[in-house]
py3Dmol code that shows the C-alpha trace and the ligand (Angstrom):
import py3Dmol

protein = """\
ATOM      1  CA  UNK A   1     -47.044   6.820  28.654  1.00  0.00           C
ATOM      2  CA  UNK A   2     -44.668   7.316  25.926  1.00  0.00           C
ATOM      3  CA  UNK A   3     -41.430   7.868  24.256  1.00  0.00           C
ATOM      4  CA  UNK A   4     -39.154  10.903  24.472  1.00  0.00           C
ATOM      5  CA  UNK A   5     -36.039  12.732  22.116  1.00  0.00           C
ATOM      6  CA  UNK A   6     -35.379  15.719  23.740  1.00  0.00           C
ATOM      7  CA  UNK A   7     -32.770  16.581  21.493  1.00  0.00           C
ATOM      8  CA  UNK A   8     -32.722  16.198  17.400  1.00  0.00           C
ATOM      9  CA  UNK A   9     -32.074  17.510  14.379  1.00  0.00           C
ATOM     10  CA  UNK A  10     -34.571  17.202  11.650  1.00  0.00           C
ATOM     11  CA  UNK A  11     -33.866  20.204   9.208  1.00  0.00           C
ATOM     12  CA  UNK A  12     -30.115  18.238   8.560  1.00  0.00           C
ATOM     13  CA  UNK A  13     -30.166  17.279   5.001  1.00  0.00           C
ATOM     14  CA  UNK A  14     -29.937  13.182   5.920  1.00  0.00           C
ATOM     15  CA  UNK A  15     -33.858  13.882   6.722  1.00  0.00           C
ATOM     16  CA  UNK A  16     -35.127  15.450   3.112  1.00  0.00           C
ATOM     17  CA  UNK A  17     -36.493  12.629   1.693  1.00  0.00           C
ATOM     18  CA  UNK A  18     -38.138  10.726   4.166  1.00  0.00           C
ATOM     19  CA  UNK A  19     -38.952  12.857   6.679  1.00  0.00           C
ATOM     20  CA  UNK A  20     -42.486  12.228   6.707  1.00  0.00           C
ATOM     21  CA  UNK A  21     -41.725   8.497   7.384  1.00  0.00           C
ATOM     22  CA  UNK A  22     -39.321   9.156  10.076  1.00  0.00           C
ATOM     23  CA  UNK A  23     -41.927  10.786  11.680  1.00  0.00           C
ATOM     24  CA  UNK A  24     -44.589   8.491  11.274  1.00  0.00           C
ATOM     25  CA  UNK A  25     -42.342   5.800  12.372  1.00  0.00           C
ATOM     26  CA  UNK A  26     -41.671   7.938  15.986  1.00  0.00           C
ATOM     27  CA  UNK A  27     -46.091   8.199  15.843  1.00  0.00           C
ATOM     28  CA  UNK A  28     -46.100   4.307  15.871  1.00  0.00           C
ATOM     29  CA  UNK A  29     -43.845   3.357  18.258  1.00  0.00           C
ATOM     30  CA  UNK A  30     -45.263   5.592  20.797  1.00  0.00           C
ATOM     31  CA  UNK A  31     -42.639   8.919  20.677  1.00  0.00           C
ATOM     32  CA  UNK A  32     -44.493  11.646  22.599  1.00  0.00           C
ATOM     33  CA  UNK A  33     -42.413  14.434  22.024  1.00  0.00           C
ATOM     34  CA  UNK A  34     -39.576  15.344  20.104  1.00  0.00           C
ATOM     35  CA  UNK A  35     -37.304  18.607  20.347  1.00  0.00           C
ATOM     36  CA  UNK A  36     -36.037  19.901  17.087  1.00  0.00           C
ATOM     37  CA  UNK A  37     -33.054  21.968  17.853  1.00  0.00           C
ATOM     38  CA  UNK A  38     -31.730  24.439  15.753  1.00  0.00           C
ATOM     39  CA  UNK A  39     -28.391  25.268  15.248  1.00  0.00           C
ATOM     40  CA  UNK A  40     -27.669  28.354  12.577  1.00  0.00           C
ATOM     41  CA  UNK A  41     -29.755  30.868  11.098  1.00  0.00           C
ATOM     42  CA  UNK A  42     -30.674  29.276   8.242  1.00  0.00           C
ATOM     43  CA  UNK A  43     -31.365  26.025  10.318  1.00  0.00           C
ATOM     44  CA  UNK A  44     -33.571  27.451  13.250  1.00  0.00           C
ATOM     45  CA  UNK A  45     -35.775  28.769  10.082  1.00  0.00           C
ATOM     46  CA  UNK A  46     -36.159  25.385   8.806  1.00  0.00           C
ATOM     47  CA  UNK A  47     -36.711  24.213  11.991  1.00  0.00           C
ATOM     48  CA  UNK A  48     -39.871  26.559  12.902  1.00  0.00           C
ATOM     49  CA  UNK A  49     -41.135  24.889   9.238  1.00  0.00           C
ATOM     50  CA  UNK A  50     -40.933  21.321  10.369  1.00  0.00           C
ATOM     51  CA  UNK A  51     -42.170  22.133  14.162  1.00  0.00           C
ATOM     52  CA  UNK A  52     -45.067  23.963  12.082  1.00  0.00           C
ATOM     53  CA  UNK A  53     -45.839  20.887  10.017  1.00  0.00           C
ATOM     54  CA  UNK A  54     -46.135  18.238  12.924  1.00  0.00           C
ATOM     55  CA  UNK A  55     -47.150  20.482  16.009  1.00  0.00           C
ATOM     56  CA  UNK A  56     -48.628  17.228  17.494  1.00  0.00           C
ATOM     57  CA  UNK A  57     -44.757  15.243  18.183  1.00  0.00           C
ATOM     58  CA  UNK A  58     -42.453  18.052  17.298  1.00  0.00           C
ATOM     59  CA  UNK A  59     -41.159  20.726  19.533  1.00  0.00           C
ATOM     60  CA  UNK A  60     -39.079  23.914  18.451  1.00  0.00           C
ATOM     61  CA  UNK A  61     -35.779  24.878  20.305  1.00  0.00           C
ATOM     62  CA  UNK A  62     -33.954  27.439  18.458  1.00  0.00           C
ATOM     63  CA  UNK A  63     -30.122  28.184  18.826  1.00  0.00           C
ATOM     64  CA  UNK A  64     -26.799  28.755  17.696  1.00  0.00           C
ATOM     65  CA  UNK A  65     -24.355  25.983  18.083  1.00  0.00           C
ATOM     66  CA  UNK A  66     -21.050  27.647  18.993  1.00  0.00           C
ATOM     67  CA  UNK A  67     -19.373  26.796  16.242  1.00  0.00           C
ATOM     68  CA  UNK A  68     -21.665  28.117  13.638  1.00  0.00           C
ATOM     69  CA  UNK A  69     -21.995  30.834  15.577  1.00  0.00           C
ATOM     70  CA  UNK A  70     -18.168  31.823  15.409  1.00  0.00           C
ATOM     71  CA  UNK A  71     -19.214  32.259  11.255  1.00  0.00           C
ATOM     72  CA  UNK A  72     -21.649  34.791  11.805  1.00  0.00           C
ATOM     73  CA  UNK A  73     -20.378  38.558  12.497  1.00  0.00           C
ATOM     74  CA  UNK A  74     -21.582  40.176  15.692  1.00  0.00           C
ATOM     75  CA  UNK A  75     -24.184  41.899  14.305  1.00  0.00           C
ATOM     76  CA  UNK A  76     -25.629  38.956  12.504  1.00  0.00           C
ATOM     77  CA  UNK A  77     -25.001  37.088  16.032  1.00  0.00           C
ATOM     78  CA  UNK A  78     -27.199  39.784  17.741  1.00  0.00           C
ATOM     79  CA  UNK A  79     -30.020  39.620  14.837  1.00  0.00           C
ATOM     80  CA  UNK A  80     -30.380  36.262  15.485  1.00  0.00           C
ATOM     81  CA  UNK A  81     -30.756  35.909  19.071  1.00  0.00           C
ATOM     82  CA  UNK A  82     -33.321  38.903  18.298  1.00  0.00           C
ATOM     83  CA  UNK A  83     -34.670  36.759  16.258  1.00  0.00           C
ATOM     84  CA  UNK A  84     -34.816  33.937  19.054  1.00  0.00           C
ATOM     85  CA  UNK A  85     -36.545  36.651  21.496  1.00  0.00           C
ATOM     86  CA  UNK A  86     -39.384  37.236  18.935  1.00  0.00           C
ATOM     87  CA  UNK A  87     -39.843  33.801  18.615  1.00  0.00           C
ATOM     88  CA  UNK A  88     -39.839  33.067  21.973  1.00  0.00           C
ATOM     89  CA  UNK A  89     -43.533  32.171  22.055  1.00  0.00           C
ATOM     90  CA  UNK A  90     -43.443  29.038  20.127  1.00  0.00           C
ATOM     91  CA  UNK A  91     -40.062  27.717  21.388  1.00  0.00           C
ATOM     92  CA  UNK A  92     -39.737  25.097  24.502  1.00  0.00           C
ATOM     93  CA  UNK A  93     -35.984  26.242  24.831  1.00  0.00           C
ATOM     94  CA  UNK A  94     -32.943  27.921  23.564  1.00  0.00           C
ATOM     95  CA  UNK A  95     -30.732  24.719  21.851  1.00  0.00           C
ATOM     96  CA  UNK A  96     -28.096  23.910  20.145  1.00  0.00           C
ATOM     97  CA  UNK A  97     -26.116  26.577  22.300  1.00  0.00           C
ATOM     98  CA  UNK A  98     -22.842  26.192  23.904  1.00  0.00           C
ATOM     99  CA  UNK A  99     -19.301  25.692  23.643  1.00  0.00           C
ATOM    100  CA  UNK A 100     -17.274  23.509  21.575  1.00  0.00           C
ATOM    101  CA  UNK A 101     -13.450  23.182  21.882  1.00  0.00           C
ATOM    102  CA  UNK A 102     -13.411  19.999  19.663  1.00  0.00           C
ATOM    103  CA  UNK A 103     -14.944  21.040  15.935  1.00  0.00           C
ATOM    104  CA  UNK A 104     -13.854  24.711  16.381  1.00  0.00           C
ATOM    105  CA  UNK A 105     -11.120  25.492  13.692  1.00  0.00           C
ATOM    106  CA  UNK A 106      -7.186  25.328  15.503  1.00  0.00           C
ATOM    107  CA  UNK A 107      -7.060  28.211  13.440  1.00  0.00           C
ATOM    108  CA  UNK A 108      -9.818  30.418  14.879  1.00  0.00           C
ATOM    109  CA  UNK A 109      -7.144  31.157  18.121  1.00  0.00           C
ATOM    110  CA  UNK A 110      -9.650  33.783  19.599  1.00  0.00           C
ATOM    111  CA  UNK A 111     -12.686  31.044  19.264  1.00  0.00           C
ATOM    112  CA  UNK A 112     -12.497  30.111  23.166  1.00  0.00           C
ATOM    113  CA  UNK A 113     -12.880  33.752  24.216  1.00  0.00           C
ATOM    114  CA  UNK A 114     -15.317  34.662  21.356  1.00  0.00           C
ATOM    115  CA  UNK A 115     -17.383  31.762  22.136  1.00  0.00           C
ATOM    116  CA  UNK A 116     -17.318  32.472  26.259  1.00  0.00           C
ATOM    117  CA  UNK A 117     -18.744  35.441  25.352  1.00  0.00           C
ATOM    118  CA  UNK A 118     -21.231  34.163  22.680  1.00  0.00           C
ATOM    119  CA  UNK A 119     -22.160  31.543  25.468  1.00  0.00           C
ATOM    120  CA  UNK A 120     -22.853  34.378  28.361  1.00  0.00           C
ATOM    121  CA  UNK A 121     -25.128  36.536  25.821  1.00  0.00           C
ATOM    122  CA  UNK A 122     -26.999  33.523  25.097  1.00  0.00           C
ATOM    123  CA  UNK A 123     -27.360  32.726  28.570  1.00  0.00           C
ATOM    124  CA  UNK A 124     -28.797  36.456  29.478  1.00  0.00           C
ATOM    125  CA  UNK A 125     -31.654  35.887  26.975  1.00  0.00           C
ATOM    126  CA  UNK A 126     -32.369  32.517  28.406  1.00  0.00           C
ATOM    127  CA  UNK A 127     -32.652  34.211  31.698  1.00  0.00           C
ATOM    128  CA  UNK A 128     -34.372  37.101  30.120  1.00  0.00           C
ATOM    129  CA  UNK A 129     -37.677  35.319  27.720  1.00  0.00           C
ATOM    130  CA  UNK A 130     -37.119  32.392  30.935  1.00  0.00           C
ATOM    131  CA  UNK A 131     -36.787  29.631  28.880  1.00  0.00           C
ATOM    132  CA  UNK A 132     -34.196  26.806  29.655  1.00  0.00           C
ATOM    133  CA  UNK A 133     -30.973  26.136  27.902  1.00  0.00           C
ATOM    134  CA  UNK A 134     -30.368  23.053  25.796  1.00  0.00           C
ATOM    135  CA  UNK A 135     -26.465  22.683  26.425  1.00  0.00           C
ATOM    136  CA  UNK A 136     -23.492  20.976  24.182  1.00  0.00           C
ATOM    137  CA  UNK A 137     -19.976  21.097  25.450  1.00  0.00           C
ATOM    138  CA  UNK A 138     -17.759  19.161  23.712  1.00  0.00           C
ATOM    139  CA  UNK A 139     -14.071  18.863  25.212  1.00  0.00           C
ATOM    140  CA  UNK A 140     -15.433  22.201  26.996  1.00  0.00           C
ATOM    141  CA  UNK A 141     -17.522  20.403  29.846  1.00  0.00           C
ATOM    142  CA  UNK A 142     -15.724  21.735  32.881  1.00  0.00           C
ATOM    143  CA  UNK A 143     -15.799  25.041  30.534  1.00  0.00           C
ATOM    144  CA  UNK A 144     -19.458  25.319  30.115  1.00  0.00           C
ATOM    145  CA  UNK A 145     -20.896  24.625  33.620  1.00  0.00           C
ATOM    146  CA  UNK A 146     -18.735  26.798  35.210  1.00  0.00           C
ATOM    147  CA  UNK A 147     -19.445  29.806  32.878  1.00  0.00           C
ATOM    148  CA  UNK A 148     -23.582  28.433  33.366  1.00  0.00           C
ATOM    149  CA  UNK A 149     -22.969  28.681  37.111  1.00  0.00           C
ATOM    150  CA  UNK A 150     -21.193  32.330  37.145  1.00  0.00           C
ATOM    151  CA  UNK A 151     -24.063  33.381  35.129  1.00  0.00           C
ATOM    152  CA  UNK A 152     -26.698  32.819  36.803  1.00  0.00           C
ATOM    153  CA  UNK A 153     -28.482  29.997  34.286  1.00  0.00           C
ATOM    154  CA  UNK A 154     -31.133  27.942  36.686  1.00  0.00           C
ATOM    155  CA  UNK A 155     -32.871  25.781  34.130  1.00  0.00           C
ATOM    156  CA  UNK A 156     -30.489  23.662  31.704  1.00  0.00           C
ATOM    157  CA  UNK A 157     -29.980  20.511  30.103  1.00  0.00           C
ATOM    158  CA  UNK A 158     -26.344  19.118  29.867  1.00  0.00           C
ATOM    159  CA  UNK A 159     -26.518  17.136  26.332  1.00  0.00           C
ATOM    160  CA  UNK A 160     -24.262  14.512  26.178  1.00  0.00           C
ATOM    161  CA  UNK A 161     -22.101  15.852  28.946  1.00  0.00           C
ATOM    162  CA  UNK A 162     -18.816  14.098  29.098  1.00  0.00           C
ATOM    163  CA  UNK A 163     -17.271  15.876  32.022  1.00  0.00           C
ATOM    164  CA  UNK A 164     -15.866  14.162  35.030  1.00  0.00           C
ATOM    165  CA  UNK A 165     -18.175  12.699  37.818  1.00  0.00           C
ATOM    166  CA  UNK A 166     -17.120  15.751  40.648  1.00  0.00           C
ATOM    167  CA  UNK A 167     -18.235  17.919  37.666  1.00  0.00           C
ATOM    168  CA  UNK A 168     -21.537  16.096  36.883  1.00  0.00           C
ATOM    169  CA  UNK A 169     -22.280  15.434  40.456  1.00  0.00           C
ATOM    170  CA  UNK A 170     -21.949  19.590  40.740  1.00  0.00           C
ATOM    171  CA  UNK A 171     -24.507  19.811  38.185  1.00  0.00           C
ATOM    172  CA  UNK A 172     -26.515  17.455  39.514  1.00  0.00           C
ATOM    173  CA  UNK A 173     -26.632  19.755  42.734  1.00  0.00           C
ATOM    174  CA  UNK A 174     -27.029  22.688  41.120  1.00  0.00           C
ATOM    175  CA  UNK A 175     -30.756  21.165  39.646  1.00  0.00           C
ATOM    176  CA  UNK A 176     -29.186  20.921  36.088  1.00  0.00           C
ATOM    177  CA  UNK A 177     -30.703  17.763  33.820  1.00  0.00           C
ATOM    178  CA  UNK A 178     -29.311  15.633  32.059  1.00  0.00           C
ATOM    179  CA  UNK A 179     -29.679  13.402  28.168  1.00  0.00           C
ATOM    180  CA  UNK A 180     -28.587   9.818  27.676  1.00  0.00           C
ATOM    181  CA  UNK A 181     -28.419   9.228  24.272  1.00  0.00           C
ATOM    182  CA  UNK A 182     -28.645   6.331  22.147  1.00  0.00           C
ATOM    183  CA  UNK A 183     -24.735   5.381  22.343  1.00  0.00           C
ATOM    184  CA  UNK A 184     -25.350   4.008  26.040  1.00  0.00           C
ATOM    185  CA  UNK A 185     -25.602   0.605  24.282  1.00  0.00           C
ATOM    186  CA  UNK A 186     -21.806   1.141  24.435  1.00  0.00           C
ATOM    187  CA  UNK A 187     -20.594   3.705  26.369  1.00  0.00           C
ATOM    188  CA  UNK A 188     -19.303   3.330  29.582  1.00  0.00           C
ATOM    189  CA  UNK A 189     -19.064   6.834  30.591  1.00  0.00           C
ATOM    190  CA  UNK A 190     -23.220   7.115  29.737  1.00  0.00           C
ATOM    191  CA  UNK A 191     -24.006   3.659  31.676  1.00  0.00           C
ATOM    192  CA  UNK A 192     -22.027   4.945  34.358  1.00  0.00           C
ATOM    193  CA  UNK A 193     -24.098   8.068  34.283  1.00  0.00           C
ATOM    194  CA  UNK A 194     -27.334   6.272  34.234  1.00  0.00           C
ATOM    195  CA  UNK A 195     -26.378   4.326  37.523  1.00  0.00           C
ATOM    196  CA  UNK A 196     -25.118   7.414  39.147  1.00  0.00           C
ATOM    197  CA  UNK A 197     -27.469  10.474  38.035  1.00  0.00           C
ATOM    198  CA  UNK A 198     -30.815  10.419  39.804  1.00  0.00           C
ATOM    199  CA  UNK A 199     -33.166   8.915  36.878  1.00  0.00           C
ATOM    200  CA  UNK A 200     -35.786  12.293  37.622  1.00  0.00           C
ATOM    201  CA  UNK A 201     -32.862  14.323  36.203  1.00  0.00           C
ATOM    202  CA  UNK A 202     -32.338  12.284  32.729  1.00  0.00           C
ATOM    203  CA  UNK A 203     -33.590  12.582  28.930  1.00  0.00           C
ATOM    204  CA  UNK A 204     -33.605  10.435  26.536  1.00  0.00           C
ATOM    205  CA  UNK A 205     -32.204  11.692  23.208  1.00  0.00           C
ATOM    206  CA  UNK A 206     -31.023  10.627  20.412  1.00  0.00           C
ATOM    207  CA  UNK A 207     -28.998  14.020  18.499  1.00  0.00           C
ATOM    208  CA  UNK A 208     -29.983  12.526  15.365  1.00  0.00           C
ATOM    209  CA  UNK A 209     -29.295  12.135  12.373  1.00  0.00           C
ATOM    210  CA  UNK A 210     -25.989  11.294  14.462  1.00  0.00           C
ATOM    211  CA  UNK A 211     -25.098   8.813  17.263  1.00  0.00           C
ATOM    212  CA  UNK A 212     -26.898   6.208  16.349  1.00  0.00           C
ATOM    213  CA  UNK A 213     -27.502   2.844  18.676  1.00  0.00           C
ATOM    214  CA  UNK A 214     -26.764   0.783  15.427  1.00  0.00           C
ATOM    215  CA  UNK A 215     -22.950   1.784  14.391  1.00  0.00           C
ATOM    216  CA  UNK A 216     -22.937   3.267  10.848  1.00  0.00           C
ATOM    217  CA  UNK A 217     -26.259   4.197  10.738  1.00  0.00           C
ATOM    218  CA  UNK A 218     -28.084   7.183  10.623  1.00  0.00           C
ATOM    219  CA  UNK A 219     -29.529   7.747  13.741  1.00  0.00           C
ATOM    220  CA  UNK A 220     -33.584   8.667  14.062  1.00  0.00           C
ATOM    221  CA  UNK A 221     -36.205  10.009  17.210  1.00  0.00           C
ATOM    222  CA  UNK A 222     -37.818   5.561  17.183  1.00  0.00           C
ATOM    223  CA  UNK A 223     -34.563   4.908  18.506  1.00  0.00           C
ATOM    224  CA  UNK A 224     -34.465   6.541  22.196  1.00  0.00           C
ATOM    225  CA  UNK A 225     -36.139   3.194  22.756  1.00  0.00           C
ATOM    226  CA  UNK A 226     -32.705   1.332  22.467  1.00  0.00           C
ATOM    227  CA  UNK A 227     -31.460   3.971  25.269  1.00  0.00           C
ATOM    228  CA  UNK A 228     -34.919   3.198  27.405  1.00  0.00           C
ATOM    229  CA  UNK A 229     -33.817  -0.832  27.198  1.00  0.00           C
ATOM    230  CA  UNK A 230     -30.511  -0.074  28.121  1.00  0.00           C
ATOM    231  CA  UNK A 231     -31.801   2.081  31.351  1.00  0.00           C
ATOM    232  CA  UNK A 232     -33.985  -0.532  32.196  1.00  0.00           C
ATOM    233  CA  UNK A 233     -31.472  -3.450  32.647  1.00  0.00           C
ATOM    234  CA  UNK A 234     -28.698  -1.340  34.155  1.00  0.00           C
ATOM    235  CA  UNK A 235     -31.774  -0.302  36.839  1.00  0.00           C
ATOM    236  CA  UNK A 236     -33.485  -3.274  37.278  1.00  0.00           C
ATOM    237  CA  UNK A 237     -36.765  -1.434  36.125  1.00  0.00           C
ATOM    238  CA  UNK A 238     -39.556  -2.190  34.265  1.00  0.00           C
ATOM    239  CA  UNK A 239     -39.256  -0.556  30.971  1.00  0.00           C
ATOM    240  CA  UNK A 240     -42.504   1.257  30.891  1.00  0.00           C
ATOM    241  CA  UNK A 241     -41.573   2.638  34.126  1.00  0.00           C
ATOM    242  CA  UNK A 242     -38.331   4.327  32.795  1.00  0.00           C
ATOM    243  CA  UNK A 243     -40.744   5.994  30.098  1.00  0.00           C
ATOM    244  CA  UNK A 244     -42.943   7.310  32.269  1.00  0.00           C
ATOM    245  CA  UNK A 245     -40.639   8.825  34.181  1.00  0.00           C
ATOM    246  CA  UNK A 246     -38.895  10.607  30.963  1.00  0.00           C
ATOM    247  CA  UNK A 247     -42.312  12.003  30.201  1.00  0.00           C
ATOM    248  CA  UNK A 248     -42.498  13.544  33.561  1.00  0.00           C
ATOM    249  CA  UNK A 249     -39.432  14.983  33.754  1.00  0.00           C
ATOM    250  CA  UNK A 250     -40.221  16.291  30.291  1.00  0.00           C
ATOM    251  CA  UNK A 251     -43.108  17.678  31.821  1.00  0.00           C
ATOM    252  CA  UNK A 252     -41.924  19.474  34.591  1.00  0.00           C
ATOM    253  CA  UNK A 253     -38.983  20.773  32.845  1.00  0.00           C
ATOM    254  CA  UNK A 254     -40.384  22.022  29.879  1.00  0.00           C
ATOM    255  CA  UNK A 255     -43.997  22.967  31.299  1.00  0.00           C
ATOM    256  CA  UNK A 256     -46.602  20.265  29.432  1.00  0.00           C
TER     257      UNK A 256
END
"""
ligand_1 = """\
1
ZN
Zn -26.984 18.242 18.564
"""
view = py3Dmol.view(width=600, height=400)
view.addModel(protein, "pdb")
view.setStyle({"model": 0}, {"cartoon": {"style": "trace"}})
view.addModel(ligand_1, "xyz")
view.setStyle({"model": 1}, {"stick": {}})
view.zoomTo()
view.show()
């Protein structure tokens, strides 16, 4: 049926020259749908460009990763989710958004409360245009799902979640989804996770241009095959069986 990135980032400045090939490349090997994410104002503009130019494979998320949010003042914070609401029409989700306790400046000592309460306004418009949340949580795992949980947030995707296995299994009840990305091909914690997780609650992704399957390189949307592989053999499934069922799970998580 096809490939699937759920979670990308096109508009980062690795992509300028080639985009069109990296692109084409996905087309070929069969890549169905990918999810640009935004992460800043000045990225979530780029990224309604590039979701503009290949409406056929790309689809828009726009956000505010927490810790480019922390740059913006609070009224810039506020334009920009308005911004997010007006958009709402052409967006599948709200992503990058979330917390981040391991980029985020030692100086910034108020970050962890600022960006709680970021967090809990983003969540309110998620709720609000009902769109789901595309979910980072870096060193903030336990963090995030807990502050997801207290406020109310039904439909979200825990990227790259490296939280405990009580905590993921909690998510996991709660109806929460969840991405493997392409690092699986060594990581313990995401094998683990593929074994554990049922496989109707998993994305591929690949959070490119980073994380790549193939250390030191850049990382592009062809390469959620490496992570489909990997699922595969730690299953005992047919390949093609793995894709399909990304597909519909992207499906009936994002609506079509
Ligand atoms: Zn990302």
């Amino acid at each position: 049926m096809g490939l699937l990135d759920v979670h990308c980032h096109l508009d980062f400045p690795q992509f300028d020259k080639d985009l069109n090939e990296v692109i084409e490349r996905a087309r070929n090997a069969g890549v169905k749908f990918i999810v640009q994410n935004g992460v800043n104002p000045k990225s979530n503009r780029k990224s309604i460009i590039i979701a503009e130019k290949y409406p056929d494979i790309v689809k828009l998320a726009l956000g505010l990763y927490p810790v480019d949010a922390l740059d913006l003042t609070d009224e810039q914070f506020d334009d920009e989710l308005k911004f997010i609401e007006n958009n709402k029409d052409r967006i599948v989700a709200l992503g990058e958004v979330g917390i981040d306790h391991h980029w985020a400046k030692e100086e910034e000592k108020d970050s962890g409360k600022k960006q709680a309460e970021n967090f809990e306004k983003i969540i309110t418009l998620a709720e609000k245009i009902r769109k789901p949340l595309i979910v980072h949580s870096r060193d903030a795992e336990k963090e995030a799902f807990e502050l997801l949980q207290s406020s109310g947030a039904k439909k979200v995707v825990m990227h790259c979640f490296n939280a405990d296995f009580d905590t993921i299994k909690k998510a996991e009840d709660a109806g929460y989804y969840f991405t493997v990305p392409c690092i699986i091909v060594r990581s313990k914690h995401f094998q683990k996770m593929a074994k554990k997780v049922s496989l109707d609650r998993l994305f591929t992704e690949t959070d490119a241009p980073f994380m790549s399957p193939f250390q030191g390189k850049r990382n592009e949307p062809v390469h959620v095959a490496e992570t489909i592989k990997k699922i595969a053999e730690i299953l005992d499934k047919k390949e093609k069986d793995v894709e399909d069922q990304m597909i519909d799970n992207y499906k009936r998580f994002f609506g079509k």
